[in-house]
N, C-alpha and C positions, 0 to 999 in steps of 0.2 A: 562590109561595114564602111560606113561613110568618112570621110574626115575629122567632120564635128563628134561624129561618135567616139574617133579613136581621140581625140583631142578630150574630149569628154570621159573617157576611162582616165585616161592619165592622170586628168586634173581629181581624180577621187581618189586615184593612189597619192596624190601630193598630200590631199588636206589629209589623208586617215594617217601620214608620215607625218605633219606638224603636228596632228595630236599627237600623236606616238612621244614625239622628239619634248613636248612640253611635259608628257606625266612623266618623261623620263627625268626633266630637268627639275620639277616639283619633287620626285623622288629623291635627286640627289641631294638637293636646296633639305630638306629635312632630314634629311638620312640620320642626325643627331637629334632629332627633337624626339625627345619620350613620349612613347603612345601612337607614336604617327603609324599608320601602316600601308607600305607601299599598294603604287595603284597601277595596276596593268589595264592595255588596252582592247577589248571586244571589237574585234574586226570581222565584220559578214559580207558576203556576195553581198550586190546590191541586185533589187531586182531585176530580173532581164526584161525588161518593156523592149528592148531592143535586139534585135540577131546576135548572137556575142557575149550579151551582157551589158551591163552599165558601169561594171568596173568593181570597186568596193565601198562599203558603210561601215562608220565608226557605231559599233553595236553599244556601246556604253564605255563605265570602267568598271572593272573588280577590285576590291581592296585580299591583297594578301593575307589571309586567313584562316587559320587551320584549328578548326573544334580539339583536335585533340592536343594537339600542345600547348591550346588555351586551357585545357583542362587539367593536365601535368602543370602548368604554370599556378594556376590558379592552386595547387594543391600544397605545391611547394610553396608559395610566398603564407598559405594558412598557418601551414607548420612551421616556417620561420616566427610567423608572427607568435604563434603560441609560446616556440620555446625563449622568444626572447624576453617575453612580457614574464614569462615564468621567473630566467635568470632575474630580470631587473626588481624583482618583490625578495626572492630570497637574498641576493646578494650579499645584502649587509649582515644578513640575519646569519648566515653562512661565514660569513670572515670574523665574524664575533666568537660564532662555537668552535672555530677552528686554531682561534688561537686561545680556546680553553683551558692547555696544557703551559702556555709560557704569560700570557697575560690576564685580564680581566677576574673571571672565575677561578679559573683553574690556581691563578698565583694568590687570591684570595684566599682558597681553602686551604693552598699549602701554609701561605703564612698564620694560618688557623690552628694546623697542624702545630707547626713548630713552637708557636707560642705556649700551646698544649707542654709541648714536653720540657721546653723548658721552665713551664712552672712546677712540674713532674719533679724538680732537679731541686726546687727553691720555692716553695709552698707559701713562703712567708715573706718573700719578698715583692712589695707593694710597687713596684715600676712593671717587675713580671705579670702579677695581677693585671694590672691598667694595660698592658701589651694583647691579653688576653682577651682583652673587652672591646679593646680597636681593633682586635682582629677580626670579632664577632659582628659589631656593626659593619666592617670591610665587606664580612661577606651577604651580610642582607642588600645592604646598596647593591649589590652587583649583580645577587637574585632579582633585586628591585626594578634597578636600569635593566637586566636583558628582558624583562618582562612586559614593561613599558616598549620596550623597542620593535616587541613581537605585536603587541598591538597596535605602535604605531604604524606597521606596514601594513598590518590587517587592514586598517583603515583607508591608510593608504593606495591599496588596491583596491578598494569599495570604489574611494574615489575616480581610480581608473576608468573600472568598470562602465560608473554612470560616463563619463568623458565617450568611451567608445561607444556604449551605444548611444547617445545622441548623434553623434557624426554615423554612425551606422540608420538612425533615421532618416537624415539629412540626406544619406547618399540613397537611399531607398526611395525617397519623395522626389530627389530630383532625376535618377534613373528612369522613372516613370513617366516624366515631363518631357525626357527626351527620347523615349522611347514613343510616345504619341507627335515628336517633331520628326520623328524617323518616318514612321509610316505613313507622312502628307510626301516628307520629302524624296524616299525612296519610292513612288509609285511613278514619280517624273523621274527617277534615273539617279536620282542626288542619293544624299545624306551620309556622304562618306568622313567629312568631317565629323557630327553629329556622332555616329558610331566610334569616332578613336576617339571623340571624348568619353561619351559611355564605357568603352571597355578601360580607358582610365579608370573610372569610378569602378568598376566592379572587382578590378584590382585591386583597389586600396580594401575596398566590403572583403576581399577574403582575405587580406590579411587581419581581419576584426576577425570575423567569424568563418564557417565552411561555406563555400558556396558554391555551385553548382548552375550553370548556365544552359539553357535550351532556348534552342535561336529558333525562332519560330517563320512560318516563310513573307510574311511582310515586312520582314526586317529587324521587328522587334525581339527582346526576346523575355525568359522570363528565368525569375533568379528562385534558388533554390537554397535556405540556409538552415540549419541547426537541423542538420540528417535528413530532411523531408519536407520543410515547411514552408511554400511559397509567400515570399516577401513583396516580389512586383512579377504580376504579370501584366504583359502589355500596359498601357498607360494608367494602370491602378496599380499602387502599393497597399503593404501595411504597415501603422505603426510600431515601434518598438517603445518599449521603454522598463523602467528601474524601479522595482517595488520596493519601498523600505528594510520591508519584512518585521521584524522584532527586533532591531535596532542597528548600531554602526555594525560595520562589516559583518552583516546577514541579510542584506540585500538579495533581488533577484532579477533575474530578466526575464520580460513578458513582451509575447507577439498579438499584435490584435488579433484577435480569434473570431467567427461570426458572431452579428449582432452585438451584445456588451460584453462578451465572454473575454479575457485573457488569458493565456496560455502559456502560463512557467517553462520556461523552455531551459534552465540550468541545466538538466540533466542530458539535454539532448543535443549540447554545444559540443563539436568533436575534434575541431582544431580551432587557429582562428587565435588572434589577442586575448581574446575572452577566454577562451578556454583556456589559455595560460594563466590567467589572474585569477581566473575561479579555481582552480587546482592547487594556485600557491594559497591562494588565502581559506579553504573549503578544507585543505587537507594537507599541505608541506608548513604552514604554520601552525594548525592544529597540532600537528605531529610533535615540531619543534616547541610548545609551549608544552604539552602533554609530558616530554622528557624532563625540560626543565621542572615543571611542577611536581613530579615525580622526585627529583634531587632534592629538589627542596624538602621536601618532606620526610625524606630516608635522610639527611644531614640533621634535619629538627629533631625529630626522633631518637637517633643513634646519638648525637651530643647531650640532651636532655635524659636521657635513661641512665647515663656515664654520670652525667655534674649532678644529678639528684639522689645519686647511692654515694657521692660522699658528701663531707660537712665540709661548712666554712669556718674562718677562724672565728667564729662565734661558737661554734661547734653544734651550728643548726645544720639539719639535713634536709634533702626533700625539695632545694628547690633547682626550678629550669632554668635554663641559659637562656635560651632562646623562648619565644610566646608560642606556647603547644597548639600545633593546628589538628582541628580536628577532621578535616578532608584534605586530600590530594588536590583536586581542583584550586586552580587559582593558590597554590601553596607560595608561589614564585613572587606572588606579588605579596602579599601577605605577609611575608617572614619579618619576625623583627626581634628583638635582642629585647627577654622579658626585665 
C-alpha cells in the first residue's frame, strides 16, 4: 500500500469520527427535548478499489427505535388517557353522592325526617307545619340541583368528545403530510427529524383513542385505531368526526368509510380519552341519574301514601305532599312540593 493510500485510509477514519463526535454532540445538545430520538452512526467498509481497502464510509444514521416499546408506550399513555378523561367527568358528580350522608341530600332528607316527627309531637302547631314545608321544598331543590349537575357533565363530556376528535382529525391529516415528507426525504438518507415529529403526533392520537402503528419499509407508516380501523395509511388519511345523534350528549363518532359511507365507531373505541368520556357519559352518569331518579320516586311515593291517609286540620284527607310522578325516569328532576 502506497503512502497516499495509507494517508487516504486514515483520513476516512477521521471524517466517519467527526460525524460520530457531532451525532454524538446533537444527542447530548437534546438529550431534554421531548420526542427527539437519539441517532447513531452507520459505519461500512468502504470499497476496496485498492489492495487493503479504502478505509471506511459513513453508511447513514439510525434513529433509536424500538416497535415494541413504542407499542407498550403507546398502550399506556391510551389507558391513561381513558382513565383520566373518565376521573375528570365523574368527579364532581362523585364528591356530591359522597357527601350524601352529612351534606346536600342526604342532610335534606334528614331534616325532612325530623321535621316529620316533630310535628308527630305538635300537630297543631303552625311554625312546626311551615318547618315541614321548607323541608319539603329543601329537598326537591336538591333532587333538582344533583340532576341538573348529572346533566351538566353529560353535556359536558359531549363537548369533550367533539374537542378530541377534531384534534384527532387534525393529527390524522397532518400525520399523513408528513408521512408523504418522509418517504421523498428518507429515500436520500434524511427524515429523522420529520419522524420525531410524527411519533410526537401519534403520541398524543393514543392518548385520544387506541392506536396501533405499522411502520412500513419506506419509512412511512400506517396507524391503526378504534380496534381495526385504518386512519392514515401512507400519505392518505381519513376523516373523523361527531354525529349529533338525537340531541345533547348522544352524540357519536364516525370514521370516513368508502365512498359516502360513515362508520359509528362508539362501540369499537377501547382505550384512548374518548373511550373515557364515552363510558362516563354512555354509562357511569346514566347509572348515577338512574339511582337518583329511582330515590326520588321511592321518597315521592312513600311520603305521599303517609300525608294522604291522614287529614288536615281542616279534616280533609287524601291529599299529596309532594306532585305524584307517574314514572321513574327523569323523577329527579321533576319532583316538586304539590
Amino acid at each position: 500500500m502506497s503512502l497516499l493510500s495509507t494517508l487516504y485510509t486514515g483520513r476516512s477514519g477521521l471524517m466517519a469520527s467527526q460525524v460520530g463526535i457531532q451525532s454524538a454532540s446533537q444527542n447530548v445538545t437534546n438529550a431534554g427535548v421531548e420526542g427527539y430520538n437519539a441517532r447513531s452512526v452507520v459505519l461500512n467498509p468502504a470499497a476496496p478499489a485498492l489492495p487493503g481497502g479504502r478505509g471506511v464510509e459513513v453508511g447513514g444514521l439510525i434513529r433509536a427505535s424500538d416497535p415494541m416499546l413504542q407499542r407498550v408506550l403507546l398502550e399506556d399513555m391510551s389507558d391513561h388517557g381513558s382513565s383520566s378523561a373518565r376521573y375528570n367527568v365523574l368527579d364532581p358528580v362523585s364528591q356530591a353522592f359522597s357527601e350524601f350522608e352529612t351534606d346536600g341530600l342526604g342532610a335534606a332528607l334528614d331534616s325532612l325526617w325530623s321535621s316529620f316527627r316533630l310535628l308527630e309531637t305538635t300537630p297543631n302547631d303552625m311554625p312546626a307545619r311551615e318547618e315541614v314545608l321548607n323541608s319539603v321544598q329543601n329537598v326537591c331543590d336538591c333532587f333538582n340541583d344533583l340532576a341538573s349537575m348529572i346533566q351538566r357533565e353529560r353535556l359536558s363530556a359531549d363537548d369533550r368528545v367533539e374537542a378530541a376528535v377534531n384534534r384527532l382529525d387534525e393529527l390524522a391529516g397532518r400525520i399523513a403530510e408528513i408521512n408523504q415528507e418522509i418517504g421523498v426525504a428518507a429515500a436520500e438518507g434524511g427524515g429523522h427529524e420529520l419522524m420525531d415529529q410524527r411519533d410526537a403526533m401519534i403520541r398524543e392520537m393514543s392518548e385520544i383513542i387506541d392506536t396501533k402503528v405499522i411502520n412500513n419499509d419506506d419509512g412511512t407508516v400506517t396507524l391503526v385505531v378504534a380496534s381495526g380501523i385504518p386512519i392514515v395509511e401512507g400519505p392518505n388519511s381519513r376523516h373523523i368526526r361527531i354525529d349529533p345523534g338525537s340531541g345533547p350528549g348522544a352524540s357519536s363518532i364516525q370514521i370516513e368509510g368508502p365512498g359516502t359511507l360513515w362508520i359509528d365507531i362508539n362501540d369499537r373505541v377501547a382505550s384512548g380519552e374518548l373511550a373515557g368520556l364515552l363510558t362516563a357519559r354512555d354509562s357511569d352518569l346514566q347509572a348515577f341519574e338512574a339511582r337518583l331518579d329511582q330515590l326520588a320516586f321511592d321518597v315521592t311515593t312513600a311520603v305521599n301514601a303517609q300525608h294522604s291517609a291522614g287529614f288536615g286540620l281542616d279534616g280533609v284527607g287524601g291529599r299529596d305532599l309532594f306532585t305524584p310522578l307517574g314514572v321513574v325516569a327523569g323523577a329527579a328532576s321533576l319532583i316538586s312540593m304539590d
